[in-house]
C-alpha positions as CSV (number, residue, x, y, z in Angstrom):
1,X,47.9,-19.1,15.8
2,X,46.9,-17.0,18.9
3,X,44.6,-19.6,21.0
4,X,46.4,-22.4,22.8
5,X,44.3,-24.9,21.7
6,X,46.1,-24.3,18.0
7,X,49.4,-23.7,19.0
8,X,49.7,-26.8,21.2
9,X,48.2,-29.2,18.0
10,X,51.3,-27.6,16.1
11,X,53.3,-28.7,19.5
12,X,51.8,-32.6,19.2
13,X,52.4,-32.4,15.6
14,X,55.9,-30.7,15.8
15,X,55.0,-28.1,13.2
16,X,58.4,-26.3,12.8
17,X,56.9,-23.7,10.6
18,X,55.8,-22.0,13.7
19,X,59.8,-22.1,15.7
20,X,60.1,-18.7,16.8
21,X,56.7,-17.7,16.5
22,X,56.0,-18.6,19.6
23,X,57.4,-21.1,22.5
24,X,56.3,-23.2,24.8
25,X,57.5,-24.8,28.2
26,X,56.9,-27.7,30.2
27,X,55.7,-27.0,34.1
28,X,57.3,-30.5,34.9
29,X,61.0,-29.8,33.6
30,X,61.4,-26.5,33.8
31,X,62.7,-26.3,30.3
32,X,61.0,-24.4,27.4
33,X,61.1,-25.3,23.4
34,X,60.7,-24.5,20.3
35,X,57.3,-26.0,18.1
36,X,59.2,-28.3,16.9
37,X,61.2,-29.8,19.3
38,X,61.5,-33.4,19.1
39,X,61.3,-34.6,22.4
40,X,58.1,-36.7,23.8
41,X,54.9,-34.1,23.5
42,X,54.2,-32.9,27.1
43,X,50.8,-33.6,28.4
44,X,48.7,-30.4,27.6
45,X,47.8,-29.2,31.3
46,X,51.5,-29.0,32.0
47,X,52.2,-26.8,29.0
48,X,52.4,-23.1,29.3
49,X,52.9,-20.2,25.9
50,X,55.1,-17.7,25.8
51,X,55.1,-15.0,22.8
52,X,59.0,-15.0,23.4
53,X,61.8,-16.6,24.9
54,X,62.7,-13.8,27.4
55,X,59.1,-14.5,28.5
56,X,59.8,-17.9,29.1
57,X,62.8,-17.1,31.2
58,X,61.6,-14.5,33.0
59,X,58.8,-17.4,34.0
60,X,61.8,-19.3,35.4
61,X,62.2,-21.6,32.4
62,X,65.5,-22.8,30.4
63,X,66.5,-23.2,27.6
64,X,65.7,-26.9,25.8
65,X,69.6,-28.3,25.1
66,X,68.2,-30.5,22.7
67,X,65.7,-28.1,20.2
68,X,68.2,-24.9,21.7
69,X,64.8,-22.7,21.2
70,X,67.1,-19.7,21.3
71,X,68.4,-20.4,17.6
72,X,65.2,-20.2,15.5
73,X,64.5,-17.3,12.9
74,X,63.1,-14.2,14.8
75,X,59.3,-13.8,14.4
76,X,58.0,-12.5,10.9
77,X,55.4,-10.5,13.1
78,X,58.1,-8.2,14.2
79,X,59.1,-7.0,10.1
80,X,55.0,-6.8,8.9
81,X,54.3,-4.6,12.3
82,X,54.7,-1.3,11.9
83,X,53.4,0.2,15.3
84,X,55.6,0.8,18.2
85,X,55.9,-2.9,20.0
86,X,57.0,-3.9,16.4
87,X,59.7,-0.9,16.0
88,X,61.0,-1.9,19.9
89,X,61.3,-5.7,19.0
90,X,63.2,-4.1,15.6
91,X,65.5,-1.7,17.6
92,X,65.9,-4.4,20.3
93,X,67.1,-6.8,18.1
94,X,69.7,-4.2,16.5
95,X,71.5,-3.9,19.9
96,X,69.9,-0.4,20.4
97,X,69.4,-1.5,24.4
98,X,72.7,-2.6,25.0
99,X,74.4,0.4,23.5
100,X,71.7,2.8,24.5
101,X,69.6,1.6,27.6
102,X,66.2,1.5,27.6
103,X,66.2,5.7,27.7
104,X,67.7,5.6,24.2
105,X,65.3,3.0,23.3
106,X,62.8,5.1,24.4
107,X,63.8,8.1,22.8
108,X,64.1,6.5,19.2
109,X,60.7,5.6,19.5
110,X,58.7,9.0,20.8
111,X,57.5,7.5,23.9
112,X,58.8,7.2,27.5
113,X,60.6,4.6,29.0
114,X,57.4,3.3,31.2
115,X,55.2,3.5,28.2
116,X,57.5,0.9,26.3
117,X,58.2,-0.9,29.0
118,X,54.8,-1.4,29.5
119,X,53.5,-1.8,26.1
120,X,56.2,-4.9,25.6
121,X,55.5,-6.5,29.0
122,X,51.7,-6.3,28.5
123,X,52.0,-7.9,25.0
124,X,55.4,-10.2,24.9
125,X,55.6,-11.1,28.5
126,X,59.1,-9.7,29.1
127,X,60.3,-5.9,28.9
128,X,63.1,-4.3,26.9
129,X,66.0,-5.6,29.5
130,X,64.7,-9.0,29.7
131,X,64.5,-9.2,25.6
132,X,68.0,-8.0,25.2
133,X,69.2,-10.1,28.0
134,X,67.9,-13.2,26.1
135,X,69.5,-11.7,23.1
136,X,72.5,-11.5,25.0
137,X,72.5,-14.9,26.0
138,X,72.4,-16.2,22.5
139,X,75.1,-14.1,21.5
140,X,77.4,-16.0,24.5
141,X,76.2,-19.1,23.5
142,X,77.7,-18.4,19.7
143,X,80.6,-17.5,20.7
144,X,81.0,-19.8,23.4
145,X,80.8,-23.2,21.0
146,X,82.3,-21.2,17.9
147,X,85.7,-18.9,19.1
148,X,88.3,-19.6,21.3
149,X,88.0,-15.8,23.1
150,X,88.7,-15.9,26.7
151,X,85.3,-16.4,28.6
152,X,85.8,-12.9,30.3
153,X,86.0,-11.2,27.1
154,X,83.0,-13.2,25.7
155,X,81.0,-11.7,28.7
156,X,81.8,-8.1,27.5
157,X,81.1,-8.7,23.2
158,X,78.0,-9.9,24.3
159,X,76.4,-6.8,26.1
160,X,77.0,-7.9,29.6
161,X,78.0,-5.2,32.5
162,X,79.8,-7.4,34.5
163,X,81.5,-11.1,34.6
164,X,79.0,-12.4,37.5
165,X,76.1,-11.0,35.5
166,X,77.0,-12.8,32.4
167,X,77.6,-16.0,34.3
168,X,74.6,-16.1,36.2
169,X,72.6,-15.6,32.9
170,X,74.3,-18.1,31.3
171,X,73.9,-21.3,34.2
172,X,70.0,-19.8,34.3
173,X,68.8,-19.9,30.6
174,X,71.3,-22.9,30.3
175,X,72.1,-24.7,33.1
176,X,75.4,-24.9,32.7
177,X,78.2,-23.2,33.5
178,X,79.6,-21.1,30.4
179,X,82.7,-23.6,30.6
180,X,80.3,-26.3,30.2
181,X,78.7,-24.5,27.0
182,X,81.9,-24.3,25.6
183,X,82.5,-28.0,26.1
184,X,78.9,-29.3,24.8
185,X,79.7,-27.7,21.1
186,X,79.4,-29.7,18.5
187,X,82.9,-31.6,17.9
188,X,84.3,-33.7,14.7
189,X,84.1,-33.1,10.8
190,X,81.1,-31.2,11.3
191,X,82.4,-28.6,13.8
192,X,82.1,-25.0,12.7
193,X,85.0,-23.0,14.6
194,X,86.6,-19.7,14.3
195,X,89.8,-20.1,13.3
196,X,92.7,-17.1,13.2
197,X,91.7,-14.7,10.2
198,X,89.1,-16.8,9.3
199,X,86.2,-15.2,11.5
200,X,83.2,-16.9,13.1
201,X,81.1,-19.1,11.3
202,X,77.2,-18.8,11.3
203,X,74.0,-20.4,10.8
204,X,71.7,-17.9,9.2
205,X,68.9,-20.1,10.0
206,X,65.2,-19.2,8.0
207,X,62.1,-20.6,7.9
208,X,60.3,-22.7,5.3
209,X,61.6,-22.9,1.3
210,X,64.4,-20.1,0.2
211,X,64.9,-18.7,-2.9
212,X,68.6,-18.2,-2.6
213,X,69.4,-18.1,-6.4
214,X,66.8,-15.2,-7.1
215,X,68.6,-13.6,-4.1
216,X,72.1,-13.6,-5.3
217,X,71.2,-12.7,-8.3
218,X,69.9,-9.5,-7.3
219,X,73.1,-8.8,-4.8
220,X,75.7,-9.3,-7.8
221,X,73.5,-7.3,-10.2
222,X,73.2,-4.4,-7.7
223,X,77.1,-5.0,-6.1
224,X,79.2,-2.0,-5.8
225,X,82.6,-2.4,-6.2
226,X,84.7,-2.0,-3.0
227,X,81.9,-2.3,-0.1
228,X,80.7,-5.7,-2.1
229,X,81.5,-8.6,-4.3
230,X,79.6,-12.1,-5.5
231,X,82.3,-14.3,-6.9
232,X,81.5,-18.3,-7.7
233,X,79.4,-20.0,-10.4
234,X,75.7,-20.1,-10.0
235,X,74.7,-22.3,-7.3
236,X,78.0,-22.1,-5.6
237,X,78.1,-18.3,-5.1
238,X,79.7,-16.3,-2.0
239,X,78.6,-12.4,-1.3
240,X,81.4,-10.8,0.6
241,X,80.8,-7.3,1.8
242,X,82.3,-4.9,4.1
243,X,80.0,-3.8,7.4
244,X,80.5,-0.3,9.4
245,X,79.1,-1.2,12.9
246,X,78.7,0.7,16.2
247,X,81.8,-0.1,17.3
248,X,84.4,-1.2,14.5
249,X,84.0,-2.8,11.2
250,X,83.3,-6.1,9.7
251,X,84.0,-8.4,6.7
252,X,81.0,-11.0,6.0
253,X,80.6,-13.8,3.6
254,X,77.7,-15.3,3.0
255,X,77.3,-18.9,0.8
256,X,74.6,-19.2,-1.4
257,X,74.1,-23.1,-0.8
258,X,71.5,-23.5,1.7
259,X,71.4,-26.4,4.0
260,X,67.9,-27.8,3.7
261,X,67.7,-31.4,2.8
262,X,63.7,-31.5,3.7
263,X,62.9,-28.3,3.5
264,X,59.3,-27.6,3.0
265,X,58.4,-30.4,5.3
266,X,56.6,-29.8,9.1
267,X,59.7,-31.4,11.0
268,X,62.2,-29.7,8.7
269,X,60.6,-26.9,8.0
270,X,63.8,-24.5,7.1
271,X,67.4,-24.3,6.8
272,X,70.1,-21.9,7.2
273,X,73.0,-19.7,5.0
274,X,76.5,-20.6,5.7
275,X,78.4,-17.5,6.9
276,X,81.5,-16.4,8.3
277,X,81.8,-13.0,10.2
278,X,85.1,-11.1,11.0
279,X,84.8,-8.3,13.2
280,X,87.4,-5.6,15.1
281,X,84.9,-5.6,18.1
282,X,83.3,-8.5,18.5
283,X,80.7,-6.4,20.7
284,X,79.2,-6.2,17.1
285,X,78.1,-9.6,16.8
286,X,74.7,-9.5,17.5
287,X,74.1,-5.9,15.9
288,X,75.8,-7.6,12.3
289,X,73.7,-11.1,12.3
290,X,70.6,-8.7,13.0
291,X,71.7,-6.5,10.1
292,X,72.3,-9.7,7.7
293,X,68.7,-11.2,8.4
294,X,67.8,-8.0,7.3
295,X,69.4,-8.3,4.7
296,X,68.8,-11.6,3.2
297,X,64.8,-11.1,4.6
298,X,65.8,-14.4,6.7
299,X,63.0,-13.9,9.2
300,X,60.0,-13.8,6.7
301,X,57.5,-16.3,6.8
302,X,56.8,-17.7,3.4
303,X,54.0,-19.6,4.4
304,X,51.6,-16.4,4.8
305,X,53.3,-15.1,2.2
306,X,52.9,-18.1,-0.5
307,X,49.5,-19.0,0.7
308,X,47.8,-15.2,0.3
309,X,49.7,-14.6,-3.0
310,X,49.0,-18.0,-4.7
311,X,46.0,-17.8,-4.6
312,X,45.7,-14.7,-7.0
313,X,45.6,-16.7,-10.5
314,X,48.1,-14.3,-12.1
315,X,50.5,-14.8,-9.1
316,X,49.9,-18.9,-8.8
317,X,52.3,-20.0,-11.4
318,X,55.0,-18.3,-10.1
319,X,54.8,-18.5,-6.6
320,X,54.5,-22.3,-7.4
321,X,58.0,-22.3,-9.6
322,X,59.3,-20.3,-6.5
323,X,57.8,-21.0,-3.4
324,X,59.8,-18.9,-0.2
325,X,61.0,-15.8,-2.6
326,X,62.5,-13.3,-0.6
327,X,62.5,-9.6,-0.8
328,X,66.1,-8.1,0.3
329,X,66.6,-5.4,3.3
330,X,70.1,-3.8,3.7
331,X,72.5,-3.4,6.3
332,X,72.7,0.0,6.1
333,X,69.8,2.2,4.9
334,X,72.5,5.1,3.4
335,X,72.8,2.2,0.7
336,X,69.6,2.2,-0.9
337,X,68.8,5.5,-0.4
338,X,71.5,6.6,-2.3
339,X,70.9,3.8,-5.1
340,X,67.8,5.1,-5.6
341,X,69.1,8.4,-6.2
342,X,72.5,7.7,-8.9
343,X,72.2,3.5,-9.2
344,X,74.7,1.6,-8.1
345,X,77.1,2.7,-10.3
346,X,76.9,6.2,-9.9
347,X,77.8,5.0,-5.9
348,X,81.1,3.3,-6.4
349,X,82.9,6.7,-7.5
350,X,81.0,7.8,-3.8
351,X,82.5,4.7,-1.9
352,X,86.3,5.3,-3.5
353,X,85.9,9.1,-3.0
354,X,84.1,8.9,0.4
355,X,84.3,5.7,2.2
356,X,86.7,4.7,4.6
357,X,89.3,2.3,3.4
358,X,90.1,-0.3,5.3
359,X,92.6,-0.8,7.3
360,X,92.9,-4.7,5.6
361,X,91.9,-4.5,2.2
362,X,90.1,-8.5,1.7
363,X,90.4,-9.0,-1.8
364,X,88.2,-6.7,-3.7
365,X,86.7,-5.4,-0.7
366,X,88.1,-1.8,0.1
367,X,86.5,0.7,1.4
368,X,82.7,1.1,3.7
369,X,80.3,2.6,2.5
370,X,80.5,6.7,3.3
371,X,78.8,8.2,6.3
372,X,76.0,10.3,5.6
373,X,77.8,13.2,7.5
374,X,80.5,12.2,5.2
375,X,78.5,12.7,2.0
376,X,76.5,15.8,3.8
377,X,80.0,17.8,4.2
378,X,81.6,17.1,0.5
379,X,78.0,17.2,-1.5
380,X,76.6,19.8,-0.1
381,X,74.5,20.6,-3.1
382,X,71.7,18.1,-5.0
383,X,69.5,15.8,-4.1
384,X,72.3,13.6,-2.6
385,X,73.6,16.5,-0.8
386,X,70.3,16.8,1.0
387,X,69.6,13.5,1.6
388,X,72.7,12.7,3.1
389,X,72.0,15.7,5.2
390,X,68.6,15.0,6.0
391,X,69.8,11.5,7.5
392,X,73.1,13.1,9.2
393,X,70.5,15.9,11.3
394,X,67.7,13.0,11.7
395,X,65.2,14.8,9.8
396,X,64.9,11.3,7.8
397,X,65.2,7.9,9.9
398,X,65.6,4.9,8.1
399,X,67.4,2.8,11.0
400,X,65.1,-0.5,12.3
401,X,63.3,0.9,14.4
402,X,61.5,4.0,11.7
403,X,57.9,4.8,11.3
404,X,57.5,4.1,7.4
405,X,55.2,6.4,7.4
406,X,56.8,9.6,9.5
407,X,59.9,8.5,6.7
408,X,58.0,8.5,3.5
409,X,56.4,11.7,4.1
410,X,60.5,13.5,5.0
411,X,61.6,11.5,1.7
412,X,59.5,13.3,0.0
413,X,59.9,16.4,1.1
414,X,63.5,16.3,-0.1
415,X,64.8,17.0,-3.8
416,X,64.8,14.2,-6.4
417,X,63.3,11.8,-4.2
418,X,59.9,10.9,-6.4
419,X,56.9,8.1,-5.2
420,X,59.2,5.4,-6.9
421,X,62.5,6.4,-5.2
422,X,60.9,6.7,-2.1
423,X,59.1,2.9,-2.8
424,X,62.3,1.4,-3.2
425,X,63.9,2.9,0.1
426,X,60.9,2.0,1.5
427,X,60.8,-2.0,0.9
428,X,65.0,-1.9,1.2
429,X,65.7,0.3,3.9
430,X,62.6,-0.1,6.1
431,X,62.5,-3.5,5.3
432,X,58.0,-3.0,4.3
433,X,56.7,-5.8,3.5
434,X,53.8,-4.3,1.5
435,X,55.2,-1.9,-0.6
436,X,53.3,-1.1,-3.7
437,X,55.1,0.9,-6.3
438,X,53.7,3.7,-8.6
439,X,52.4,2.9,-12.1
440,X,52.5,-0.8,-11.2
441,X,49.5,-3.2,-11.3
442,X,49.8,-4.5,-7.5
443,X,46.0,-5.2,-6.6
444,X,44.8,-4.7,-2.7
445,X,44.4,-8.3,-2.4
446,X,47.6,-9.2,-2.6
447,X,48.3,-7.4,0.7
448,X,49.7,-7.5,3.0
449,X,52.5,-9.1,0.8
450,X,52.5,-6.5,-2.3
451,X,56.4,-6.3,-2.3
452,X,56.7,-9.9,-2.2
453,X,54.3,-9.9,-5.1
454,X,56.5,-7.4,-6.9
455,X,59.5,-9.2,-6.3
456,X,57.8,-11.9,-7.9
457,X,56.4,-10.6,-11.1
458,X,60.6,-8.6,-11.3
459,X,62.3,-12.2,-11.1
460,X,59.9,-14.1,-13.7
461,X,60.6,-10.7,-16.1
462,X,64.2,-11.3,-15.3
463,X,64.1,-15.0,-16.3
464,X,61.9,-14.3,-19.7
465,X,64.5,-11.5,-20.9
């Protein structure tokens, strides 16, 4: 839905399976939206497109108080895209700017710093600062209506340099001051605050139908003991896992119940995952949400994806008994690597010999999941011993911003990684949407989707058993 034409009949139609695809604004107001915002439809000579929202704000737009455009899933062009504007918009959205400037940004990607900032602008409309200052702005927001943190320390968790930088974001994307944020949160028996110990609570919000049993039921099958847990009866299920993050550590839990009483529908296209985040720094907000989309393949768009695969006869029946499957990232691309390697129980002796424990033990949940410097220095010998090495030295990237490519060939290259190791670390780690692997029957038509397909034909084996 690139031509305008298209994108403003989803507008007039309020076609929420395109929020966060792209947004629009209104010349009149000032104010930009989300597809499906519910407000009167603008006349279409005073409507202008943006690919993002930092676009939109860099135009001079804010933020709609009423759709709050800022909270949709993150486009599924972004995960599919595997050249370099894809990889920034990846890196970007894993906090790589605010920890590492747009140098580091730069770096991670092979290019110079003009040569991204110029690819982005010339595509999205907004460079890397203005993307992670929108980013940033979201991350305020959250923890404006959801903590009681001091506004001053809010400014710093969410990437800002400075106080009067973070409040002059905030009045321009919001207009309001961030006191005036705080106030406007939602209030009542529906009210979602942080309260002490508790951590924050989150909206994981997707798009479209979501498998959420087929998901958990992978987590708890693949769980290692002491970085993860899935307790609950079916239906009712909570994954609780331990996070190592740039700058401390984190405890999530994540509910399997979605929150979708129309989902599937053009004005209620989606829904979201209950979660609660606690964090030692809460500077790691916005890098753990990122990491837990990943995770939970929250930003896929399961319209492509449902309407190329069912229409393959062999794939109809069970794309129809499960419309929106999901295929599951990570949060950290050690994990995977090294389940493809021993299997998840041949990693929980790692975790308890390895891992950090934590400080707090929660429950079951005792230890992260070890470093690979960690793993380099006391298995020095192996395949494990070399890929933990190979990922401590950077001669194998797997973080979000990775050419698959450049990492499938050095995952090769390394001992007792084979084509189906490497397939697996491929869709989990790298997050590949079209993954096909060896000695499978995964046609070309089904791309760019194959790992979706795959997930498909696993679950429906699962469910025959």
């Amino acid at each position: 839905m690139r031509d305008e034409d298209s994108r403003y009949e989803a507008v007039r139609s309020r076609d929420g399976r395109f929020d966060g695809a792209f947004f629009f604004a209104v010349e009149t107001t000032g104010i930009y939206c989300r597809p499906s915002c519910p407000a009167v439809t603008p006349k279409r000579h005073n409507v202008r497109f943006f690919a993002t929202a930092a676009a939109a704000q860099g135009a001079g737009f804010r933020a709609c108080r009423r759709c709050r455009p800022d909270a949709v899933p993150g486009s599924a062009e972004w995960n599919v895209r595997a050249d370099v504007v894809g990889r920034a918009m990846r890196l970007i959205a894993d906090g790589v700017v605010d920890r590492e400037g747009v140098s580091g940004l730069a770096a991670r990607l092979g290019y110079s710093a003009r040569q991204v900032q110029r690819q982005l602008t010339a595509e999205l409309g907004a460079g890397p600062v203005a993307l992670a200052r929108a980013q940033r702005a979201h991350t305020a927001r959250v923890l404006l209506q959801t903590t009681e943190l001091p506004v001053t320390e809010i400014a710093f968790a969410s990437g800002f340099a400075s106080v009067r930088q973070f409040n002059d974001t905030v009045r321009e994307i919001y207009a309001a001051t961030p006191t005036e944020v705080r106030a406007a949160a939602p209030r009542g028996r529906d009210a979602r605050r942080a309260t002490p110990g508790a951590g924050i609570p989150l909206r994981l919000a997707h798009r479209g139908p979501y498998q959420a049993a087929a998901v958990f039921d992978q987590l708890a099958r693949e769980a290692v003991t002491g970085v993860e847990e899935v307790s609950g009866p079916r239906g009712g299920r909570t994954y609780r896992r331990t996070l190592r993050l740039p700058y401390g550590t984190g405890i999530v839990a994540v509910e399997e119940r979605t929150r979708a009483p129309r989902t599937g529908t053009r004005t209620h296209p989606g829904g979201w995952l209950d979660a609660r985040l606690r964090l030692t720094d809460p500077r790691d907000l916005t890098t753990a949400v990122q990491r837990l989309r990943r995770l939970f393949d929250l930003d896929a768009d399961p319209y492509a994806v449902d309407e190329r695969l069912g229409a393959d006869p062999r794939l109809a029946p069970l794309v129809a008994a499960r419309p929106g499957l999901r295929s599951p990232g990570a949060v950290d691309p050690l994990e995977p690597a090294v389940r493809a390697l021993v299997g998840s129980a041949g990693a929980e002796p790692l975790v308890h010999r390895y891992g950090k424990a934590l400080d707090a033990p929660c429950g079951s949940l005792t230890h992260l999941f070890p470093e690979p410097a960690v793993l380099a220095e006391a298995e020095p010998a192996g395949p494990l011993g070399a890929l933990a090495a190979a990922l401590a030295d950077g001669t194998v990237r797997l973080d979000a911003g990775a050419d698959r490519d450049d990492a499938e060939a050095a995952l090769l290259a390394l001992p007792g990684m084979d084509p189906a190791a490497v397939a697996t670390v491929r869709v989990r780690a790298l997050g590949d949407p079209d993954v096909a692997p060896p000695g499978t029957d995964v046609p070309d038509a089904w791309r760019p989707w194959r790992s979706y397909a795959v997930q498909h034909l696993r679950v429906a084996e699962e469910l025959n058993r």
